[in-house]
N, CA, C and O of each residue as an XYZ file, in Angstrom:
340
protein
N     170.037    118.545    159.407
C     170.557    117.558    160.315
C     172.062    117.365    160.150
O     172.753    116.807    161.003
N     172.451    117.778    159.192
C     173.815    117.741    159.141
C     174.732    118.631    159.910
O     175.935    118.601    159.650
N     174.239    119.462    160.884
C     175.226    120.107    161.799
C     175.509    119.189    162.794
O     176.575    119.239    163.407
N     174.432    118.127    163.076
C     174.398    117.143    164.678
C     175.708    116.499    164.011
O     176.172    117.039    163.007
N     176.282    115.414    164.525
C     176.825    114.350    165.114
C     175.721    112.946    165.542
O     174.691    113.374    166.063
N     175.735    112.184    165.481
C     175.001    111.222    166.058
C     174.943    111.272    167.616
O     173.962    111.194    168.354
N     176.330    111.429    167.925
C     176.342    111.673    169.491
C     175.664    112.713    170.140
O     175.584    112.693    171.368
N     175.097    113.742    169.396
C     174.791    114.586    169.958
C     173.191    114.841    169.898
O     172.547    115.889    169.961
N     172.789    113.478    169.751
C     170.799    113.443    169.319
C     170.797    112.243    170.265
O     171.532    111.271    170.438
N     169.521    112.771    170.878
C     168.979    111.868    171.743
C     167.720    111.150    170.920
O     166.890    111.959    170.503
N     167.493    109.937    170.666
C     166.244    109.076    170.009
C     165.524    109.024    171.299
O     165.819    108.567    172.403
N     164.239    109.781    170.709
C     163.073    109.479    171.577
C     161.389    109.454    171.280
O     160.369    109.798    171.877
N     161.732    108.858    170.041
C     160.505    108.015    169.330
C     160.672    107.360    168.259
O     161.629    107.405    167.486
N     159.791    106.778    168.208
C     159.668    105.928    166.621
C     158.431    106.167    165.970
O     157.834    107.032    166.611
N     157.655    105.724    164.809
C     156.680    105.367    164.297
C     156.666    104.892    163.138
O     157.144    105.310    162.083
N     156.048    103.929    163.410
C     156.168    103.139    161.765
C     154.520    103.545    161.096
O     153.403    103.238    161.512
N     155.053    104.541    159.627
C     154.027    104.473    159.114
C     153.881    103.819    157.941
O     154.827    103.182    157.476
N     152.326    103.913    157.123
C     152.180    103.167    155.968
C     153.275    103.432    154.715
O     153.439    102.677    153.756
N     154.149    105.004    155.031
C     154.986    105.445    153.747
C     156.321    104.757    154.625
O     157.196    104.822    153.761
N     156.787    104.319    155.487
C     157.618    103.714    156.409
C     157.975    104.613    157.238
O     157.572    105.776    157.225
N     159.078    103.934    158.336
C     159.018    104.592    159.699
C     159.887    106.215    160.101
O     160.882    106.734    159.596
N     159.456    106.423    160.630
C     160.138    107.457    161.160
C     160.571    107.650    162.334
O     159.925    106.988    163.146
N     161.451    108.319    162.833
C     161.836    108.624    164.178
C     162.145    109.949    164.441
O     162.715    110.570    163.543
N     161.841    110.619    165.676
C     162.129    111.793    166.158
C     163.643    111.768    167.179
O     163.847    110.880    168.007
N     164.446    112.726    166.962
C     165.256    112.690    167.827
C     165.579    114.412    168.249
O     165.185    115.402    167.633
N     166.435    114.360    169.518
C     166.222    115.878    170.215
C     167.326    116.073    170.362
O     167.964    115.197    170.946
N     168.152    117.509    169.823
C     168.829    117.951    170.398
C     169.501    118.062    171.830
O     168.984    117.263    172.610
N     170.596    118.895    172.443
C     171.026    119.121    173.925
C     170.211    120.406    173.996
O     170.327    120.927    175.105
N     169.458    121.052    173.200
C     168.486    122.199    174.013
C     167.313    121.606    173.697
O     166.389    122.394    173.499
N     167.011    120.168    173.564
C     165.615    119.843    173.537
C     164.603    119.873    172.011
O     163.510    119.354    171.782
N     165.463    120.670    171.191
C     164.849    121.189    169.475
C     164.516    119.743    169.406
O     165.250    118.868    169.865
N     163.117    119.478    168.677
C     162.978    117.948    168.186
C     163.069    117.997    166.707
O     162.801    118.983    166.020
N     163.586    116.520    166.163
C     163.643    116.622    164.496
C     163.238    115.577    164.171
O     163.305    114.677    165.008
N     162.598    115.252    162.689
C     161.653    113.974    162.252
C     162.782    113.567    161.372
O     163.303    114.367    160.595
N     163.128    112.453    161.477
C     164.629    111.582    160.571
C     163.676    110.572    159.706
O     162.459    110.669    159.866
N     164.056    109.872    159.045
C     163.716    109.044    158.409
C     164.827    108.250    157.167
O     165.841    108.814    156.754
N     164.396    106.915    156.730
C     165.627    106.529    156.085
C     166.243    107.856    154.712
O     165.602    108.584    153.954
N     167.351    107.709    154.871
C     167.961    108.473    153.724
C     168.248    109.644    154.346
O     168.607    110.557    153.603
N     168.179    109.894    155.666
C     168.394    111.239    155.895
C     169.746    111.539    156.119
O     170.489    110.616    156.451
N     170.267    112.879    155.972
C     171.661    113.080    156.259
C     171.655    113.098    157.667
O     170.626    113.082    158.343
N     173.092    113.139    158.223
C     173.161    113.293    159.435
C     174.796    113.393    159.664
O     175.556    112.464    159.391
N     175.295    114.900    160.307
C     176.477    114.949    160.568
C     177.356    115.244    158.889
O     176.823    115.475    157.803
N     179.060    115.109    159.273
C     179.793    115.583    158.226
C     179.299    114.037    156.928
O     178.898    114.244    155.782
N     179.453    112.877    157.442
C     179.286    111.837    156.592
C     178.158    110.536    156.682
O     177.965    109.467    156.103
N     177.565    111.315    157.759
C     176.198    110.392    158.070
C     175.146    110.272    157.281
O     174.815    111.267    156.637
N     174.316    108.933    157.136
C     172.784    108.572    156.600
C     172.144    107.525    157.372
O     172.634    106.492    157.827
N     171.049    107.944    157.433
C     170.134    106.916    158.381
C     169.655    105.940    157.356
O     168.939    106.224    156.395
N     170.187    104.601    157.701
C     170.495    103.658    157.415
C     169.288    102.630    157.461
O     169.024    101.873    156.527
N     168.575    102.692    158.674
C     167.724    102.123    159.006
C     166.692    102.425    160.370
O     167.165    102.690    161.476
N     165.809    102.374    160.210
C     164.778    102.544    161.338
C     163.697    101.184    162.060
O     162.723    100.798    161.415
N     163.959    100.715    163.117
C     163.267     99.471    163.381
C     162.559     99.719    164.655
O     162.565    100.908    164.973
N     161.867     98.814    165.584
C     161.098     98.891    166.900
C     162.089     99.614    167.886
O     161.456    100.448    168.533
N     162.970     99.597    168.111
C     163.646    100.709    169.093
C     164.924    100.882    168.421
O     165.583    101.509    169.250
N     165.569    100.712    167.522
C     166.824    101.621    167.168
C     167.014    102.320    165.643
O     166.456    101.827    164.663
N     167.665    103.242    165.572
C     167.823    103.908    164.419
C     169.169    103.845    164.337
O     170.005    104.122    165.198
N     169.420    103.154    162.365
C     171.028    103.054    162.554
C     171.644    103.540    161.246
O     171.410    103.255    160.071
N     172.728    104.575    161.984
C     173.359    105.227    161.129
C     174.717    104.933    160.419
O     175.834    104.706    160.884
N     174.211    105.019    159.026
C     175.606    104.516    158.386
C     177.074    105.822    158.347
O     176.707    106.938    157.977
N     178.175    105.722    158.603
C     179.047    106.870    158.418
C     180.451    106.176    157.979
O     181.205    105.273    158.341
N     180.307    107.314    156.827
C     181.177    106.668    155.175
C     182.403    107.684    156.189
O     182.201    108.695    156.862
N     183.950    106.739    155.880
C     185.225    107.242    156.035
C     186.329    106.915    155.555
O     186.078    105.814    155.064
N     187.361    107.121    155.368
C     188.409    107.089    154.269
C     189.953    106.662    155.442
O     190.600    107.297    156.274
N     189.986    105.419    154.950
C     191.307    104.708    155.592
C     192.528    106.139    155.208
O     192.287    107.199    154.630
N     193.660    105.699    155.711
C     194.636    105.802    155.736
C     195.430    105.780    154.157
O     196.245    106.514    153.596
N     194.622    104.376    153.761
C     194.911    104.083    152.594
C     194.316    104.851    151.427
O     194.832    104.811    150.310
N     192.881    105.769    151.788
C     192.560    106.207    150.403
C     191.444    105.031    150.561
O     190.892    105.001    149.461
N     190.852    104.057    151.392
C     189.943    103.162    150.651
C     188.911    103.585    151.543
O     189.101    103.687    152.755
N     187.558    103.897    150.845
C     186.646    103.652    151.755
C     185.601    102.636    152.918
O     185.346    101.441    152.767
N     185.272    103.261    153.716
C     184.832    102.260    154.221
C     183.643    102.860    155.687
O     183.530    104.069    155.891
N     182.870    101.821    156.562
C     181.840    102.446    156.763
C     181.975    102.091    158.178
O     182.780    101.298    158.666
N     180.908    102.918    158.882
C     181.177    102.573    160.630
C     179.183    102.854    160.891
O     178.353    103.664    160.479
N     179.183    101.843    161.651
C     177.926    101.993    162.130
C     177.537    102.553    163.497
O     178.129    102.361    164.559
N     176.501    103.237    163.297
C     176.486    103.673    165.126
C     175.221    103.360    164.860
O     174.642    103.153    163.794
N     174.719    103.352    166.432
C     173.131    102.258    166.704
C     173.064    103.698    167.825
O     173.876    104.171    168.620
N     171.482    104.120    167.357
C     170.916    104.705    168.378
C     169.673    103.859    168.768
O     168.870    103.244    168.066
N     169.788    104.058    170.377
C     168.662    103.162    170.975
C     167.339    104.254    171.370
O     167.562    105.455    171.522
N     166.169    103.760    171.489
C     165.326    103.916    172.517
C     165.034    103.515    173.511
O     164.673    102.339    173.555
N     165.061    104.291    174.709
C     165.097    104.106    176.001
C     163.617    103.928    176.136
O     162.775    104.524    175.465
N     163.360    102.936    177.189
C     162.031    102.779    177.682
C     161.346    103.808    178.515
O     162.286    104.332    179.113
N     160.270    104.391    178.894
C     159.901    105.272    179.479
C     160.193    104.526    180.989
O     160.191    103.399    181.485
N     160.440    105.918    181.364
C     161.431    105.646    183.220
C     162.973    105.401    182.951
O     163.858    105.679    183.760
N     163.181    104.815    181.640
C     164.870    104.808    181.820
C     165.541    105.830    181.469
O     165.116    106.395    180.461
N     166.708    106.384    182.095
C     167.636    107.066    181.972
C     168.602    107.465    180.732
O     169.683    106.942    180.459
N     167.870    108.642    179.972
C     169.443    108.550    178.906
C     170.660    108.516    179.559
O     170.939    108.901    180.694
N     171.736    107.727    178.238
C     173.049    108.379    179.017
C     174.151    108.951    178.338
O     175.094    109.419    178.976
């Protein structure tokens, strides 16, 4: 999973199991992949968290200054009939 980008995975499931949840997300040729917390993702990404419709990724980056620090991106699930975008 570390070749994607966040931007470049579409979330289009969830499941919460008894070992905790997971989510599937799909490539731009459709490849599907099973994520789950702790997973890598991208040059500095980890999946952060998994809940009823979003999966959220933590991504570690380095100020200007040399200090670290973190940026969150939120992937959603779209309802069936709605439109990715």
């Amino acid at each position: 999973m570390q070749k994607f980008e966040p931007g470049q995975l579409t979330l289009v499931a969830i499941v919460i199991t008894e070992n905790g949840p997971l989510a599937m997300v799909e490539d731009s040729v459709g490849r599907g992949y099973v994520i789950k917390n702790g997973t890598e993702i991208g040059r500095a990404g980890i999946v952060d968290s998994i809940a009823d419709n979003t999966v959220v990724i933590k991504q570690r980056y380095k100020t200007t200054a040399g200090e670290e620090r973190y940026n969150f991106v939120e992937m959603l699930l779209k309802k069936e009939g709605e439109k990715q975008q």
